[in-house]
N, C-alpha and C positions, 0 to 999 in steps of 0.2 A: 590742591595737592600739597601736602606737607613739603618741604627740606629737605627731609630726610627720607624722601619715598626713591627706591631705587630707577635706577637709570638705565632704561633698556634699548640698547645698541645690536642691532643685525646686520651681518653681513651678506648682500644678494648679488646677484649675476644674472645680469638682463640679456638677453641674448635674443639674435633673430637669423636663422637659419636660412639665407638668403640661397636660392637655385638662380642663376645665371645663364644667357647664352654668350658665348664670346663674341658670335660675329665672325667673319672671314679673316680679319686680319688679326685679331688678336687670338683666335684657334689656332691659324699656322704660325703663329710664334707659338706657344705652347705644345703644339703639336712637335714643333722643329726640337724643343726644350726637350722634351721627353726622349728625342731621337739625340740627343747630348748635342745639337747642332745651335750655332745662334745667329739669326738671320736679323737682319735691318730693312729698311724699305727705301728706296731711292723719290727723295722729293720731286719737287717740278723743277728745282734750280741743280738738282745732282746733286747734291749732299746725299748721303746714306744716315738716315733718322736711325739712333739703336737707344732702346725699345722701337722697335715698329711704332707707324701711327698710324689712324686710318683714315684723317686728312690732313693736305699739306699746311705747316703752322702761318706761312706767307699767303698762299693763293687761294685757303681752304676747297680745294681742290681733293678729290676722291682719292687714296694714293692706293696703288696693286702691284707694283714690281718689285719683290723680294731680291734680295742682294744676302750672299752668304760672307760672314765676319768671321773673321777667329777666335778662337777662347781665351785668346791672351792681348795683351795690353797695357796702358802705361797710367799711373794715376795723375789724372791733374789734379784735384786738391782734396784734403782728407782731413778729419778731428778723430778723436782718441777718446775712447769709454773706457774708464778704468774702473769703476762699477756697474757691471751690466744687470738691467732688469729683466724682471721676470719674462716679458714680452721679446726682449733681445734675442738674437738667431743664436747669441753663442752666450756660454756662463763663464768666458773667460775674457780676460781685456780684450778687445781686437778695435777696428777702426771701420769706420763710415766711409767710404770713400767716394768719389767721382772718377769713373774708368774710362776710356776713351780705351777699346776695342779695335785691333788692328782691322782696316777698312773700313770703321766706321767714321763720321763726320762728328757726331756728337755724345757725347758719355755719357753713362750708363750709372746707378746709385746703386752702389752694395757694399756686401761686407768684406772685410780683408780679415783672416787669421797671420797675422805676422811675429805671435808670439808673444812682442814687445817693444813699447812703444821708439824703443833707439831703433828699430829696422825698418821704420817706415818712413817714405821720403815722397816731395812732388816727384814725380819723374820716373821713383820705381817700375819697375815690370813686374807683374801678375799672371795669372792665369787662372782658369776657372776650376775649381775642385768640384765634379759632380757629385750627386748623391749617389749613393750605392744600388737603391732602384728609384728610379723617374718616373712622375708621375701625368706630368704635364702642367706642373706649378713652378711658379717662381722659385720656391723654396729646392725647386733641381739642384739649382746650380748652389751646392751648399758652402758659400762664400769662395774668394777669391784668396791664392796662396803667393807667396814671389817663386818667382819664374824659375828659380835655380832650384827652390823645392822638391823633391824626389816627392810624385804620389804613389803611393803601394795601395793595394786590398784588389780584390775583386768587384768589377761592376758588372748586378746582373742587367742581362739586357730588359727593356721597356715592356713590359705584359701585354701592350695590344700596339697594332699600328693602325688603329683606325681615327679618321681626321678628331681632332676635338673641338667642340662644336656648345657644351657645358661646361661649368664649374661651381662645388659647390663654395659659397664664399661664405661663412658664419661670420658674427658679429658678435662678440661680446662686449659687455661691460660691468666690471666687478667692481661696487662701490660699499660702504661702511652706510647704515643708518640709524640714527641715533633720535628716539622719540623727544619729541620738547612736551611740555606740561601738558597741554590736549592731548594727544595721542597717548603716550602713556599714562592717565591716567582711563583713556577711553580700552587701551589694551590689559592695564592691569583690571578694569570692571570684564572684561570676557573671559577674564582667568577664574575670575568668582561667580559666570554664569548670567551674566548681566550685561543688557546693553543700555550703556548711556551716553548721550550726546549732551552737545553745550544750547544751549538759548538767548539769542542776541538781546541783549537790553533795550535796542531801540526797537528794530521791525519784529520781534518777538519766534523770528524762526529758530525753528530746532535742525540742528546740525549733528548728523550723524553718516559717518564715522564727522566727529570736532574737528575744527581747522583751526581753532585758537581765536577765530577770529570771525566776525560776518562776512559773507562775499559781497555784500549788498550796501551793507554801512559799513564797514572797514573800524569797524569797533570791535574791545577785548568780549569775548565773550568767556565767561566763568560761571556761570548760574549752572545747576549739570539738571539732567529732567534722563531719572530712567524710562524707559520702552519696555514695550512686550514684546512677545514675539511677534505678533502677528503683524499681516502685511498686505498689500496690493502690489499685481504686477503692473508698471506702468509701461513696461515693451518687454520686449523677449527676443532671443537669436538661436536656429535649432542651429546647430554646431557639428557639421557633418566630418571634416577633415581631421585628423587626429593630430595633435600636439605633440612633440616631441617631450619625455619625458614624465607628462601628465596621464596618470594611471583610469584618470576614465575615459573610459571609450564611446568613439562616436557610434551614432546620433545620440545628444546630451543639449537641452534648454539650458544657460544662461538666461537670464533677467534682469532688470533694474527694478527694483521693489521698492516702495515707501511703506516704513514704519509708519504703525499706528500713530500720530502724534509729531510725526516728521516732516520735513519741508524737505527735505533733500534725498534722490533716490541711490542705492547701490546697487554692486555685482554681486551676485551669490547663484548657484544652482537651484533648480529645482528638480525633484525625482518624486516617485513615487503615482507619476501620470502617464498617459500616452501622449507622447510629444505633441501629435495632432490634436490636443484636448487645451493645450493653454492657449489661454488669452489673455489679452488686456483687459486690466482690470480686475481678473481671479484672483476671491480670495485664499493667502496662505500662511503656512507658519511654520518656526523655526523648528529644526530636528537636532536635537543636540546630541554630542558624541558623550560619551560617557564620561563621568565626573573625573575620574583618574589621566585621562586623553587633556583635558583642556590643558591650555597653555596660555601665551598670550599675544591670538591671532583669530582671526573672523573662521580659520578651518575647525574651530570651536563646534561652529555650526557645522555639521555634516552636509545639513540639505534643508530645502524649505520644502513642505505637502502641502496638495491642495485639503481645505477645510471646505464644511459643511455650511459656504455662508454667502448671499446674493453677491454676485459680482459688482464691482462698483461701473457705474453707468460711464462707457470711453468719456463721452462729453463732459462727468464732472469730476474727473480723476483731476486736470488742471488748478479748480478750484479746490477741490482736498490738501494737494499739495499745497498750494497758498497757502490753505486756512488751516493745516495742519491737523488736520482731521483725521 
């Protein structure tokens, strides 16, 4: 690949939509949160643990006796954001604190609105500014205000009082990615309709999608060798639960397939069968989206069809792949 071949950087968001159960001790804290209440748990030695926990950190002993706290308290020690991120509770400076909660033994990690940064001190007094409606998430108690603070607006009251027992918890991750020489030049060949992988100098496999490099001898790999479309299923997963977000709907085949002339298999759909009809080893071939659609990504492909041609025998689908057949 030339110098001067362009440089292609994407941005994605990995994300996993986690369902959760709380468990007894950490639903009746959120349950309690929801009801604007904030309860602690009394250990084996009497201290009152705030957050709740649901063993004791000394005896690891089961712990069950709730203890009610007040929403106000004193900061033992705090740092200062003066540029907050995107992630951050608030878009204006505020402060991290450690709260020690009247009744409780042990403090609490949140956020403080204080304005600025001369008005916050060890020592201060705080109190909890709720959300306007509660959900039974952390994010209720929408940071901590000083104590002399007048709160105004209306809080509606909580939409159910039944115990909470779920939660959903997502996960994201928004990262930057920027192709190195293999990959972009493997992404800008599917812009032109083309698939091509690299081929190891030493053990002679072909690499596709390219890693830059062999997995097996850890040598450059640069020799490029185009593919056809056609292909072998080496496994398959019928796909019944539906993904958030991803517009086809279940039941939907994924596969790993090997290119004609490949040592290495990929993901890609296949359509245009009854689910119950693939197998390993059927052979297929690539469905391309119309020339003005392509871009520079494997959604190139639309889909892979079965073709008119003997399946390859389970047993020597192994040696294929080796031998790149």
């Amino acid at each position: 690949m030339s110098s001067s071949a362009e440089i292609l950087s994407q941005a994605f968001t990995l994300g996993y939509t986690y369902t959760r159960s709380t468990g007894p001790i950490v639903g009746q804290f959120l349950t309690s949160l929801r009801a604007r209440k904030m309860v602690g748990i009394k250990a084996s030695d009497g201290k009152v643990l705030m957050p709740p926990l649901e063993f004791d950190p000394v005896s690891a002993d089961a712990l069950s006796e709730f203890v009610d706290v007040a929403d106000a308290g004193m900061v033992k020690t705090w740092c200062w954001v003066k540029e907050p991120r995107k992630a951050h509770p608030s878009d204006k400076p505020f402060a991290w604190a450690m709260i020690l909660l009247d009744g409780a033994d042990t403090p609490m990690l949140h956020w403080v609105d204080a304005g600025d940064e001369a008005a916050m001190s060890t020592g201060m007094r705080v109190k909890v500014r709720w959300a306007e409606e509660t959900k039974g998430l952390m994010s209720d108690v929408n940071g901590f205000v000083p104590e002399a603070v007048a709160l105004l607006g209306e809080l509606k009251p909580a939409a159910s009082d039944e115990p909470i027992t779920g939660v959903e918890a997502p996960i994201y991750l928004t990262y930057n990615f920027t192709a190195g020489k293999a990959t972009a030049r493997y992404l800008q060949s599917l812009k032109q309709g083309e698939l091509v992988g690299q081929r190891c100098p030493q053990c002679r496999n072909v690499y596709i999608p390219p890693r830059g490099s062999c997995a097996a001898c850890g040598v450059p790999t640069e020799e490029e060798v185009t593919l056809g479309n056609k292909a072998t299923v080496e496994s398959f997963t019928i796909v019944y639960i539906p993904i958030p977000g991803n517009p086809i709907k279940p039941p939907y085949v994924i596969a790993n397939l090997v290119l004609d002339g490949a040592n290495l298999s990929f993901l890609h759909l296949l359509s245009e069968c009854k689910n119950e009809d693939v197998r390993i080893g059927m052979r297929v071939e690539a469905v391309w989206k119309p020339k003005e659609e392509w871009g520079f990504a494997m959604e190139n492909i639309q889909y892979f069809k079965p073709i008119d041609e003997p399946d390859v025998p389970v047993n020597q689908i192994g040696k294929m792949i080796k031998e790149g057949q």
